[in-house]
Biopython code that builds the backbone (N, CA, C, O; Angstrom):
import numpy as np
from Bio.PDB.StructureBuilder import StructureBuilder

atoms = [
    (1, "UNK", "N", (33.013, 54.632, -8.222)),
    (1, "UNK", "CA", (33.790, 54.404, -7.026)),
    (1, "UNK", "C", (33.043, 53.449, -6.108)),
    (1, "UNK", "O", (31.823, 53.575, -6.006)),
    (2, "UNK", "N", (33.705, 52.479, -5.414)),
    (2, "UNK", "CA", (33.560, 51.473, -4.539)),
    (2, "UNK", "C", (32.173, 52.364, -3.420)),
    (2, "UNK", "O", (32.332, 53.585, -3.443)),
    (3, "UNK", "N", (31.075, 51.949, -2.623)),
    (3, "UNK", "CA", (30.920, 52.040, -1.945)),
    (3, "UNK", "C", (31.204, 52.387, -0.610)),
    (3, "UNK", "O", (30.841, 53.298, 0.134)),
    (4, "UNK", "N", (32.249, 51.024, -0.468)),
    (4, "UNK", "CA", (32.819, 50.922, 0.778)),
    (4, "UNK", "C", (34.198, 50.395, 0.133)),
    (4, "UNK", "O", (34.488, 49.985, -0.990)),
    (5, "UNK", "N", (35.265, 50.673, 1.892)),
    (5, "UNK", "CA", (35.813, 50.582, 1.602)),
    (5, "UNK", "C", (36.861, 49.684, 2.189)),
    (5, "UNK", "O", (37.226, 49.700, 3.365)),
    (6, "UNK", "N", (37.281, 48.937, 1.285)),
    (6, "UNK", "CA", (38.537, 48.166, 1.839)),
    (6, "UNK", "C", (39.685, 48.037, 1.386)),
    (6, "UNK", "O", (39.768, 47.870, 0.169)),
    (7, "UNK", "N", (40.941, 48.071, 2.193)),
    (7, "UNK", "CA", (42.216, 48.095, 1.767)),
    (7, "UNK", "C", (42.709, 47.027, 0.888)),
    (7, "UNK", "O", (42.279, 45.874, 0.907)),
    (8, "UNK", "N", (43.572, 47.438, 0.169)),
    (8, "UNK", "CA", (44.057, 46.754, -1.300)),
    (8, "UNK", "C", (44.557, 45.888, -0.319)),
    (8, "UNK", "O", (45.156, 45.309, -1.225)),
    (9, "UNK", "N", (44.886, 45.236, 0.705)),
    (9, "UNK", "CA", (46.057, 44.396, 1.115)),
    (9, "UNK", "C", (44.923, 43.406, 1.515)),
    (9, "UNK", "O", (45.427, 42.283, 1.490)),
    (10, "UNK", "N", (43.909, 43.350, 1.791)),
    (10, "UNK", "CA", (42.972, 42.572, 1.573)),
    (10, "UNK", "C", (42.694, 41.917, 0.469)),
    (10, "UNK", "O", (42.523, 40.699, 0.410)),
    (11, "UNK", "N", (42.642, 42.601, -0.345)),
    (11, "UNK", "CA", (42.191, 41.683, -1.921)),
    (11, "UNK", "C", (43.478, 41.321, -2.268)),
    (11, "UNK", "O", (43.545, 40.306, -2.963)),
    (12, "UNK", "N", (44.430, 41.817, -2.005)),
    (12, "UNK", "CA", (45.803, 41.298, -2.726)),
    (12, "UNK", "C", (46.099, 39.684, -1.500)),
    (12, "UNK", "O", (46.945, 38.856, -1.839)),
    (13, "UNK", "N", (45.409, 39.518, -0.369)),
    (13, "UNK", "CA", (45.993, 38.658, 0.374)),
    (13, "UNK", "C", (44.543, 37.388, -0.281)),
    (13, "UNK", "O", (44.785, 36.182, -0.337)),
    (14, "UNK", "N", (43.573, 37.789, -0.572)),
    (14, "UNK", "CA", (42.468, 37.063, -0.770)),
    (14, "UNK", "C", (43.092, 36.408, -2.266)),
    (14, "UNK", "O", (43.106, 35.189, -2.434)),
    (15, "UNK", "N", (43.697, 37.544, -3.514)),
    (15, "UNK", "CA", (43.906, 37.081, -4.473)),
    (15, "UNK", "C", (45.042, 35.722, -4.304)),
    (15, "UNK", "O", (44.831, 34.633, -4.837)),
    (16, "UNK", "N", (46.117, 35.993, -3.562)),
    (16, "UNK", "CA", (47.074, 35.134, -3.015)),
    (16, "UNK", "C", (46.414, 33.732, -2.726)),
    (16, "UNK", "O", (46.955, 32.681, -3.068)),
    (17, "UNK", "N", (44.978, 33.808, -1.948)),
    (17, "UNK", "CA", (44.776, 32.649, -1.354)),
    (17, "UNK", "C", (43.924, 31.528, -2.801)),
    (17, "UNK", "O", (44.142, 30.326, -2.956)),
    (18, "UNK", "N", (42.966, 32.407, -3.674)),
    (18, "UNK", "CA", (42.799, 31.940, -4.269)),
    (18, "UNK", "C", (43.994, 31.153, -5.359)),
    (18, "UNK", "O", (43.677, 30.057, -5.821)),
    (19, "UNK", "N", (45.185, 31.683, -5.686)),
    (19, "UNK", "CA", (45.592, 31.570, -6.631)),
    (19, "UNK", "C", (46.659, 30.095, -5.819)),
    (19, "UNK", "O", (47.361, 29.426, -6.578)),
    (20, "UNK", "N", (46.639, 29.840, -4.628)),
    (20, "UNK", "CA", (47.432, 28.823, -4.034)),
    (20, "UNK", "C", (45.810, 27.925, -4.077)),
    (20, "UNK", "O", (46.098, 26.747, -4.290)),
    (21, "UNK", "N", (45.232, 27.982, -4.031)),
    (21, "UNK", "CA", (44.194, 26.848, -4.194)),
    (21, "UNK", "C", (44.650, 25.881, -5.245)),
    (21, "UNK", "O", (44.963, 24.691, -5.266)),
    (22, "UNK", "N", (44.516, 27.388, -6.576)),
    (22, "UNK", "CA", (44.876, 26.475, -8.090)),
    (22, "UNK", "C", (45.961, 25.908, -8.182)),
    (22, "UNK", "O", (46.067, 24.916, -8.904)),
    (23, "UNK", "N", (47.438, 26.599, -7.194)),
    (23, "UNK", "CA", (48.287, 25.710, -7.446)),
    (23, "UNK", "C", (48.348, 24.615, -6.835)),
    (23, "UNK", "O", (48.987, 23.702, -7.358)),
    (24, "UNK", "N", (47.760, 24.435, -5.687)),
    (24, "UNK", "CA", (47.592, 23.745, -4.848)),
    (24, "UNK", "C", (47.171, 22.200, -5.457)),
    (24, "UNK", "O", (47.768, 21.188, -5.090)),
    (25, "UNK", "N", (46.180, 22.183, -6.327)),
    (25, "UNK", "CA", (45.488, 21.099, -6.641)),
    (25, "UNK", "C", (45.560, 20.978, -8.543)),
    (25, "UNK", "O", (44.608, 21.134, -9.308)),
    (26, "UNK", "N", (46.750, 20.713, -8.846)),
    (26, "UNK", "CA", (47.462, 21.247, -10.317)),
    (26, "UNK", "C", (46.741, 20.428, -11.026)),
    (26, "UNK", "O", (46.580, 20.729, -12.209)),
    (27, "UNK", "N", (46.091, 19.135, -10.487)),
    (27, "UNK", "CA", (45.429, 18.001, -11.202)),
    (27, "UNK", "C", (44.543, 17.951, -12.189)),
    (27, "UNK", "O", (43.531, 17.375, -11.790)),
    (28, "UNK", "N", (44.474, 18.239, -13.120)),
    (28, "UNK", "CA", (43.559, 18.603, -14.394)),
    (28, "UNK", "C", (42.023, 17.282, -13.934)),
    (28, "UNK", "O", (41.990, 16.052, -13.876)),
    (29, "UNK", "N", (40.881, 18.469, -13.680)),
    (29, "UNK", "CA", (39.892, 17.749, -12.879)),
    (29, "UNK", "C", (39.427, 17.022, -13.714)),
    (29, "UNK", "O", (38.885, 16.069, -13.155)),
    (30, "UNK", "N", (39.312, 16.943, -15.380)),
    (30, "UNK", "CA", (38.542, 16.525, -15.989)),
    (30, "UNK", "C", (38.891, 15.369, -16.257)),
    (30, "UNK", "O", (38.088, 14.486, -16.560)),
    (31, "UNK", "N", (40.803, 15.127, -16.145)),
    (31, "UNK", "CA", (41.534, 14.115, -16.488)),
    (31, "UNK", "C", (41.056, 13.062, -15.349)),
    (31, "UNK", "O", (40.740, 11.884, -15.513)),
    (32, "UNK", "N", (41.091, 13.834, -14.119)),
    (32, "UNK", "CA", (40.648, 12.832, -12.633)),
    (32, "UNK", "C", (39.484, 12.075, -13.149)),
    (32, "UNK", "O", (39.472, 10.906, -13.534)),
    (33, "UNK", "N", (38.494, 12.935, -13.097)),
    (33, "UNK", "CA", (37.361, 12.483, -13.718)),
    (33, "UNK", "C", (37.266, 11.221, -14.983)),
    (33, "UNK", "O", (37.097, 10.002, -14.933)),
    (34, "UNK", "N", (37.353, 11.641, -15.460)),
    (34, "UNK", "CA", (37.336, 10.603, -17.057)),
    (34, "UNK", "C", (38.825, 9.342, -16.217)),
    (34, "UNK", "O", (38.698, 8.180, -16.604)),
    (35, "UNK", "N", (39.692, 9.513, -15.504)),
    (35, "UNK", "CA", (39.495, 8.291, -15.204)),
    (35, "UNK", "C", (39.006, 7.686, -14.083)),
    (35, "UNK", "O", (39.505, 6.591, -13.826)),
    (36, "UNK", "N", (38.163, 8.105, -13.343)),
    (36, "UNK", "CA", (37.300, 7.472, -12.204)),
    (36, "UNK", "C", (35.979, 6.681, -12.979)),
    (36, "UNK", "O", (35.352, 5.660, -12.698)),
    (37, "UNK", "N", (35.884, 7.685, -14.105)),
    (37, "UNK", "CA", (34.727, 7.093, -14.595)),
    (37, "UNK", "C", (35.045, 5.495, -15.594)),
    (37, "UNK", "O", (34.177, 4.659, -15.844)),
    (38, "UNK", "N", (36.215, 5.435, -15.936)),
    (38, "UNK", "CA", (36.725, 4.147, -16.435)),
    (38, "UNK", "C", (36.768, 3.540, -15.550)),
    (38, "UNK", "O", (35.897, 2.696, -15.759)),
    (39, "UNK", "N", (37.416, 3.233, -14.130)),
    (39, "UNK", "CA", (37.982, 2.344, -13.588)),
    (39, "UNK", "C", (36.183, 2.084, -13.035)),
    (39, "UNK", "O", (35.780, 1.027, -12.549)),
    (40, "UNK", "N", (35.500, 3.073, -13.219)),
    (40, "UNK", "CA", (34.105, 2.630, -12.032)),
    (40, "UNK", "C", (33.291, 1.813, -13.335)),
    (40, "UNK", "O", (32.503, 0.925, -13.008)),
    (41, "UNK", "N", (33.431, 2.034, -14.409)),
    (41, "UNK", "CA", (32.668, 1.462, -15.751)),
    (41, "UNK", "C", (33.088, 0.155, -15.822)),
    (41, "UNK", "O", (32.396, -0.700, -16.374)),
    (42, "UNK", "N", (34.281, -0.114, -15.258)),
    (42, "UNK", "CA", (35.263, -1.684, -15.305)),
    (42, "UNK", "C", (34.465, -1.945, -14.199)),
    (42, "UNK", "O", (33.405, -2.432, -14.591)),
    (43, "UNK", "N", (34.496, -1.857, -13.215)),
    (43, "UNK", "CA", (33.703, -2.387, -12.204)),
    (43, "UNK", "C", (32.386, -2.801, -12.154)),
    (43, "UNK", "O", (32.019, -3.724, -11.426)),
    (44, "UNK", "N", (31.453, -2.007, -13.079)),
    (44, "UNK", "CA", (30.396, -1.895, -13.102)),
    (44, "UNK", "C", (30.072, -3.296, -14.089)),
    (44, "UNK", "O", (29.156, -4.036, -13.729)),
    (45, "UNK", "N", (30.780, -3.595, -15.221)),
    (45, "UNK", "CA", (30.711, -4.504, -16.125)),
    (45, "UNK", "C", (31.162, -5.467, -15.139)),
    (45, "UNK", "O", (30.298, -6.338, -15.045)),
    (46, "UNK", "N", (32.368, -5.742, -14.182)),
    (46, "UNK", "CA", (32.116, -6.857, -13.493)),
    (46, "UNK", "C", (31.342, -7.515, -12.688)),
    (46, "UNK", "O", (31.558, -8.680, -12.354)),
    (47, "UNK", "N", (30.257, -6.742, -12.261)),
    (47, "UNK", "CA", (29.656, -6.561, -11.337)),
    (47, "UNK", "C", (28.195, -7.126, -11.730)),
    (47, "UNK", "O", (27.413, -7.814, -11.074)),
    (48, "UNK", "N", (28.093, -6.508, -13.234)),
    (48, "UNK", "CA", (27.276, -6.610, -14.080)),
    (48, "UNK", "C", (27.318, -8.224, -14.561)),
    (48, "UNK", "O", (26.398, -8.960, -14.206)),
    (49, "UNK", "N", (28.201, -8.639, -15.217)),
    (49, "UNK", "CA", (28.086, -9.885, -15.411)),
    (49, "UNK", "C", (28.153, -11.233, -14.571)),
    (49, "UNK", "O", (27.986, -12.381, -14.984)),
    (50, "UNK", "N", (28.519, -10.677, -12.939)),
    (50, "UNK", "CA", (28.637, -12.082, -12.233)),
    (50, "UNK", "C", (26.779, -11.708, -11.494)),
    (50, "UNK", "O", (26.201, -12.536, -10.791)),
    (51, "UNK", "N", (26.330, -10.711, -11.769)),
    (51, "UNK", "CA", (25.224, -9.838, -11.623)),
    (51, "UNK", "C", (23.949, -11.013, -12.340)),
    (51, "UNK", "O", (22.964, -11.469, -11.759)),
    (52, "UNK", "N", (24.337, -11.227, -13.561)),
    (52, "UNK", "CA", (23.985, -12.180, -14.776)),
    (52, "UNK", "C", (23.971, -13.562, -15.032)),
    (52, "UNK", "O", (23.314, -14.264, -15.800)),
    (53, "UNK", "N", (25.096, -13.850, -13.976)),
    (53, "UNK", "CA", (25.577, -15.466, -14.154)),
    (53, "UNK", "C", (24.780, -16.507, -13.624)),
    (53, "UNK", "O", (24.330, -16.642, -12.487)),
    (54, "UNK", "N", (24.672, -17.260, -14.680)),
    (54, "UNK", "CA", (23.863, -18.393, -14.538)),
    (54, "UNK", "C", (24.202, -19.476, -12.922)),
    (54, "UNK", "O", (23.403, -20.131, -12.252)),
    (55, "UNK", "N", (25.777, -19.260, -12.740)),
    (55, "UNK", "CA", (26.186, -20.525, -12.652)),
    (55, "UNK", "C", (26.375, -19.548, -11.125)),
    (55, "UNK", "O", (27.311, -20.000, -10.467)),
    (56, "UNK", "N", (25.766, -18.466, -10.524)),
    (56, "UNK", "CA", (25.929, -18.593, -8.950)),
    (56, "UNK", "C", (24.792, -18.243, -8.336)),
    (56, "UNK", "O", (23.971, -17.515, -8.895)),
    (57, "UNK", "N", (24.643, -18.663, -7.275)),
    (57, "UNK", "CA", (23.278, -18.809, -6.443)),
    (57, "UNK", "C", (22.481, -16.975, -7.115)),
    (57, "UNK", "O", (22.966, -16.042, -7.755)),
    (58, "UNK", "N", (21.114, -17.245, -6.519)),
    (58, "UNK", "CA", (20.680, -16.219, -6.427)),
    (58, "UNK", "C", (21.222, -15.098, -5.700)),
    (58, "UNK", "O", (21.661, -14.053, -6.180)),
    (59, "UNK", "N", (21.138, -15.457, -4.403)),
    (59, "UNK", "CA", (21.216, -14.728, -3.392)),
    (59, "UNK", "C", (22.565, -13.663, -3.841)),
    (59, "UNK", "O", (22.444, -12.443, -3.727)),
    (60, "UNK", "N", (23.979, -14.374, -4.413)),
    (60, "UNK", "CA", (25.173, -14.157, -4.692)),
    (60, "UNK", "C", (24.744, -12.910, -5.411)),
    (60, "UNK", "O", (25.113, -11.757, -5.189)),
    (61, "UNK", "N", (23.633, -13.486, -6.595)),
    (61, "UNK", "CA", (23.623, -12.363, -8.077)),
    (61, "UNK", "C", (23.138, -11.316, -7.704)),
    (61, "UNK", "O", (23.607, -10.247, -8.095)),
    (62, "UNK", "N", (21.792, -11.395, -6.626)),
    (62, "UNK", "CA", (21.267, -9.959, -5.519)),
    (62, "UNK", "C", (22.546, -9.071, -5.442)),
    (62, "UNK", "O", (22.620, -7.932, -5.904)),
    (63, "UNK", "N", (23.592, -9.772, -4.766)),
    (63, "UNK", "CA", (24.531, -8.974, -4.038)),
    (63, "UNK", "C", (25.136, -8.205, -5.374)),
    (63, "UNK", "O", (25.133, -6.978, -5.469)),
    (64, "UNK", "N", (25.639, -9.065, -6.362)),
    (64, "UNK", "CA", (26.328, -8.353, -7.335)),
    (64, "UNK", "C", (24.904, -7.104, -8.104)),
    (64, "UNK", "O", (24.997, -6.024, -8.689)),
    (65, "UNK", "N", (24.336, -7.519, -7.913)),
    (65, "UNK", "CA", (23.526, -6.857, -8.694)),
    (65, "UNK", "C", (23.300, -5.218, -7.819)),
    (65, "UNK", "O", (23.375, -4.181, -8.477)),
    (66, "UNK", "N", (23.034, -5.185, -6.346)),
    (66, "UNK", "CA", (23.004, -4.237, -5.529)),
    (66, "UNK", "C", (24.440, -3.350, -5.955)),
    (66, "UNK", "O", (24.500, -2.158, -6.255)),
    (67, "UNK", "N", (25.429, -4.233, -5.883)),
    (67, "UNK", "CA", (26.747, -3.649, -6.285)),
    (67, "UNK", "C", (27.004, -2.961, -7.062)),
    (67, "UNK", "O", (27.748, -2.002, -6.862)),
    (68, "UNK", "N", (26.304, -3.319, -8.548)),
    (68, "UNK", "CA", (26.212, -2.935, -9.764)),
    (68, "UNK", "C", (25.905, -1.232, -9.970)),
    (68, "UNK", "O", (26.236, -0.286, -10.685)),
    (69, "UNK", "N", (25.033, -1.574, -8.814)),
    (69, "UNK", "CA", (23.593, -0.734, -9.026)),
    (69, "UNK", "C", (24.474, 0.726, -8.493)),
    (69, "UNK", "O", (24.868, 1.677, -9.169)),
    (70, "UNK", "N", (24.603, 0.439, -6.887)),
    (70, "UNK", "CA", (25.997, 1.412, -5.958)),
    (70, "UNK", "C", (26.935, 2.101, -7.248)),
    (70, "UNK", "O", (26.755, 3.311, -7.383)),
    (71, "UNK", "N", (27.945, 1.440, -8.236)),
    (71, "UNK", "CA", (28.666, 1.210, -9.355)),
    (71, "UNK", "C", (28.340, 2.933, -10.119)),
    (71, "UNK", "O", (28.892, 4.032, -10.069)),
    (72, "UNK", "N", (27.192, 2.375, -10.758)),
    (72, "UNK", "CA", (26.537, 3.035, -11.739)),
    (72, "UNK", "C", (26.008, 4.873, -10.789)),
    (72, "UNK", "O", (26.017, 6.029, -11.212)),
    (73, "UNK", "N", (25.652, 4.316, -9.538)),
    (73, "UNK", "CA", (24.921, 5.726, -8.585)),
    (73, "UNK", "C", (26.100, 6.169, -8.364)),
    (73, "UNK", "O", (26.012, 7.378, -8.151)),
    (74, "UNK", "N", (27.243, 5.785, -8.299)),
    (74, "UNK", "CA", (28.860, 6.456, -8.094)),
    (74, "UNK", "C", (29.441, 7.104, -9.304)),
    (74, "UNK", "O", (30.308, 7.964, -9.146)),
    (75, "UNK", "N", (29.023, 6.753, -10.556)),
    (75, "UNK", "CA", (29.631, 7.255, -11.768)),
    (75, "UNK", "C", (28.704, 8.408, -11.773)),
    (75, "UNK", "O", (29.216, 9.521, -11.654)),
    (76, "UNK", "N", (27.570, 8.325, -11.878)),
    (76, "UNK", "CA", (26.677, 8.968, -12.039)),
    (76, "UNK", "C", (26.892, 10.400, -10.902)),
    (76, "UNK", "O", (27.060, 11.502, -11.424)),
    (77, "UNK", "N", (26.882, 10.337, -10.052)),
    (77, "UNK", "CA", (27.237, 11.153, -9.004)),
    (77, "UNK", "C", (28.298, 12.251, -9.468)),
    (77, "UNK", "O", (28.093, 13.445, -9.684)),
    (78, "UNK", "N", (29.196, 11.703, -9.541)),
    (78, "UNK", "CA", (30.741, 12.339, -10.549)),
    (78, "UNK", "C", (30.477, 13.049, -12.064)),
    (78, "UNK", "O", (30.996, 14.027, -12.603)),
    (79, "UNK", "N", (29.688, 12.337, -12.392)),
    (79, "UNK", "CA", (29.363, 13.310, -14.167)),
    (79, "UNK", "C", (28.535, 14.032, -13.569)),
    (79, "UNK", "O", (29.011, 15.099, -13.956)),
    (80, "UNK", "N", (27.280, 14.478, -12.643)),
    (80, "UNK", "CA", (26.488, 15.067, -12.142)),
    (80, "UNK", "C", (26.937, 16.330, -11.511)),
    (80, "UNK", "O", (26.841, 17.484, -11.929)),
    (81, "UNK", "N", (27.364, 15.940, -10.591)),
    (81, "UNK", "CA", (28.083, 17.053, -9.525)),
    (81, "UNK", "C", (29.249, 17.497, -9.322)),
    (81, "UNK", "O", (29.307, 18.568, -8.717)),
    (82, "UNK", "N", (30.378, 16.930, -9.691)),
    (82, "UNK", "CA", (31.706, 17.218, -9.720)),
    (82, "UNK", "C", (31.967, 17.755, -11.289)),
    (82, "UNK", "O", (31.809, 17.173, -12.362)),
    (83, "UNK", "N", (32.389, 18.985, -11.002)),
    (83, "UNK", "CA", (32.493, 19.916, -12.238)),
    (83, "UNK", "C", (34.002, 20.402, -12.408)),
    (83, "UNK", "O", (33.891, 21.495, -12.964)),
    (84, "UNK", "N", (35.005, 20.208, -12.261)),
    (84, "UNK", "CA", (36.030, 20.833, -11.623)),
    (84, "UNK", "C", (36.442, 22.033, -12.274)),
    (84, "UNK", "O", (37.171, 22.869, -11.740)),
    (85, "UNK", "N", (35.805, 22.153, -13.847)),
    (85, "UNK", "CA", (36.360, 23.225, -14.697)),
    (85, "UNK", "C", (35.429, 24.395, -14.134)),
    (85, "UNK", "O", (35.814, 25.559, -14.033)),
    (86, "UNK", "N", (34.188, 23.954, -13.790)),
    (86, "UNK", "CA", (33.436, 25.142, -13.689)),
    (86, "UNK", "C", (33.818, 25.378, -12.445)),
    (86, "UNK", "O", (33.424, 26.515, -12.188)),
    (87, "UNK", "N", (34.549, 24.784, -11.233)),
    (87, "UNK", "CA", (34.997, 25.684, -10.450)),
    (87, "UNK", "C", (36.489, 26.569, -10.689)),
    (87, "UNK", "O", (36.722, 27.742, -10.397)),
    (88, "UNK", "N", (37.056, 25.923, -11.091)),
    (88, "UNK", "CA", (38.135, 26.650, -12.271)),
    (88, "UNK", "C", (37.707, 28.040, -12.700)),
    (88, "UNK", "O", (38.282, 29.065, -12.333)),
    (89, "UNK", "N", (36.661, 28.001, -13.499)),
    (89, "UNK", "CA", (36.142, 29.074, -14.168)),
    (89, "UNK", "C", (35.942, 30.101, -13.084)),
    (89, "UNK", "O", (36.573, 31.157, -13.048)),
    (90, "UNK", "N", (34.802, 29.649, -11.980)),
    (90, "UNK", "CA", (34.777, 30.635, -11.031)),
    (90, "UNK", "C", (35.584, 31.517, -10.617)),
    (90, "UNK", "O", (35.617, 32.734, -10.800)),
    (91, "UNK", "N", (36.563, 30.475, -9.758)),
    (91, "UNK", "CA", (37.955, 30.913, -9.382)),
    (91, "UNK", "C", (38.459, 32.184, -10.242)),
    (91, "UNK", "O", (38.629, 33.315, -9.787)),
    (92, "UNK", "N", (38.673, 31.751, -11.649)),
    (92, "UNK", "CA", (39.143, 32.688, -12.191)),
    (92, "UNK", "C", (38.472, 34.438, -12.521)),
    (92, "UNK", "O", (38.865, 35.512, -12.975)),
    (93, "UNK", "N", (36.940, 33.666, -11.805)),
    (93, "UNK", "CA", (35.909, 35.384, -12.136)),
    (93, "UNK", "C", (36.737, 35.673, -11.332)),
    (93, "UNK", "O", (37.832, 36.215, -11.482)),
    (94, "UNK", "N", (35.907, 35.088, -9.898)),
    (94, "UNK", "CA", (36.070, 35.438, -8.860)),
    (94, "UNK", "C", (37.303, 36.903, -8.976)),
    (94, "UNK", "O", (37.117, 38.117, -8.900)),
    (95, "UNK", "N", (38.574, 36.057, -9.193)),
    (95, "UNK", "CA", (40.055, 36.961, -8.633)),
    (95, "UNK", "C", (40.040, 37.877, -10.158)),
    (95, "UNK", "O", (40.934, 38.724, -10.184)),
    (96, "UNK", "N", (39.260, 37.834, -11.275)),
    (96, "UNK", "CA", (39.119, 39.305, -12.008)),
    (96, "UNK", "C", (38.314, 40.087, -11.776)),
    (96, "UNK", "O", (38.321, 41.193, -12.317)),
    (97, "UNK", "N", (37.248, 39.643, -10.751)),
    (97, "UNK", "CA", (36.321, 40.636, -10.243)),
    (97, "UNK", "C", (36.102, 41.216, -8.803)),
    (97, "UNK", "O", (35.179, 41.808, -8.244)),
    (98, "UNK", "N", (37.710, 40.664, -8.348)),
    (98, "UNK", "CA", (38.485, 41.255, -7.339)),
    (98, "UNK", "C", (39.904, 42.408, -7.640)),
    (98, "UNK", "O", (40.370, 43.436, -7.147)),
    (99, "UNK", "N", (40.110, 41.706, -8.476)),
    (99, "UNK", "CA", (41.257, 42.749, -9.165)),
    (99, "UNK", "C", (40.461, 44.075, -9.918)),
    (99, "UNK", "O", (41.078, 45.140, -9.897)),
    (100, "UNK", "N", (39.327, 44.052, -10.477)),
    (100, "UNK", "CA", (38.579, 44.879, -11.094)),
    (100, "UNK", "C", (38.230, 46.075, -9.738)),
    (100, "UNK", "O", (38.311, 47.303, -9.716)),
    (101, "UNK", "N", (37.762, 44.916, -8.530)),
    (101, "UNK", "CA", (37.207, 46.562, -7.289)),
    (101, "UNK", "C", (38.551, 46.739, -6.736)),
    (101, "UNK", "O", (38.587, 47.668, -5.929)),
    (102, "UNK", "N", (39.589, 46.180, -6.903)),
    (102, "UNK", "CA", (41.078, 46.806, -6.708)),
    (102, "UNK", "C", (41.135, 47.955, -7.202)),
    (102, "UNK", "O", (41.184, 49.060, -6.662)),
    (103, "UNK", "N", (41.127, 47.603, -8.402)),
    (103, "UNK", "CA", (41.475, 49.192, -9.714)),
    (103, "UNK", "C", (40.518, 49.955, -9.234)),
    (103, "UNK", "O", (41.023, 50.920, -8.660)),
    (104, "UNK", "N", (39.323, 49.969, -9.204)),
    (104, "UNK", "CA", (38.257, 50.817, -8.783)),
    (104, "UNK", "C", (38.778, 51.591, -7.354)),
    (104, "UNK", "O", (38.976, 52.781, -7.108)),
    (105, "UNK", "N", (38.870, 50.703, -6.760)),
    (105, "UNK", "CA", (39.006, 51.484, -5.029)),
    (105, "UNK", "C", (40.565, 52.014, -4.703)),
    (105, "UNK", "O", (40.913, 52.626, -3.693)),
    (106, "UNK", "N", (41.375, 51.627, -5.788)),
    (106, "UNK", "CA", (42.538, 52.461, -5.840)),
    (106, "UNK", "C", (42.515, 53.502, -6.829)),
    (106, "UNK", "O", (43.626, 53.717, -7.313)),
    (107, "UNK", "N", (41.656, 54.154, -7.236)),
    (107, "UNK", "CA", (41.523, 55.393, -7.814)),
    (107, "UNK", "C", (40.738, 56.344, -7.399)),
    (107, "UNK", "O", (39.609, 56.144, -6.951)),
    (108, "UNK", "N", (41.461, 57.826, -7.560)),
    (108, "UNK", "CA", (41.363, 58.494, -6.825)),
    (108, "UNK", "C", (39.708, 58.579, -6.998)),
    (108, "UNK", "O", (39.048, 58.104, -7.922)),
    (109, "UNK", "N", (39.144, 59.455, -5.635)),
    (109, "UNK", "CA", (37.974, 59.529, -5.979)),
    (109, "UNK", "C", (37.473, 60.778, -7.202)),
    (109, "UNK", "O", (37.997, 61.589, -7.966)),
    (110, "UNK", "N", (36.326, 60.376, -6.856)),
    (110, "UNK", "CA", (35.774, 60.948, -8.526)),
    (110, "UNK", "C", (34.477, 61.766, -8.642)),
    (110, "UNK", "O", (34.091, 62.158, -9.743)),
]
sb = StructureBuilder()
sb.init_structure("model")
sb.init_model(0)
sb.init_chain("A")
sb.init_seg("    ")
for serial, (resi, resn, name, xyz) in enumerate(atoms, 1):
    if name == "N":
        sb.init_residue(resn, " ", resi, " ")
    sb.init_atom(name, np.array(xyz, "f"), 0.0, 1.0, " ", f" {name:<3s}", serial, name[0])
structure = sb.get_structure()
């Protein structure tokens, strides 16, 4: 039995809030992802080769090259830290291990 105690209309209003999150944001994170990481990989190759080019000043290729660089610390950032499944996953403990001290704290005591 629960410790303490709190009313089911609590976890049933908490479960509610979680479960409008997920609908909330239906966007399959991984799909977001994998394409941020294309459109930033296109960039990065452009960036990269005027980065390279013979035929513009130095100073120009610095800039592309700094750019490049930004490019790559932005993709990188996104495969690093943005996880969206594993907050997914959470989410989903989370509201079974809210529904779990539901069942618990709605039975009689013991």
């Amino acid at each position: 039995m629960c410790d303490y105690v709190v009313s089911s209309r609590i976890f049933k209003r908490f479960l509610v809030r979680t479960r409008r999150i997920r609908l909330k944001f239906p966007v399959d994170p991984q799909q977001y992802r994998e394409q941020a990481i294309v459109q930033l990989t296109e960039l990065a190759n452009v960036a990269h080769n005027r980065a390279t080019s013979k035929y513009l000043p130095t100073a120009d290729r610095q800039k592309w090259s700094r750019i490049a660089t930004y490019v790559h610390k932005a993709a990188n950032s996104i495969l690093k830290d943005y996880d969206g499944y594993a907050i997914n996953e959470k989410l989903e403990e989370l509201t079974g291990r809210v529904e779990e001290l539901m069942e618990e704290a709605e039975k009689p005591g013991e």
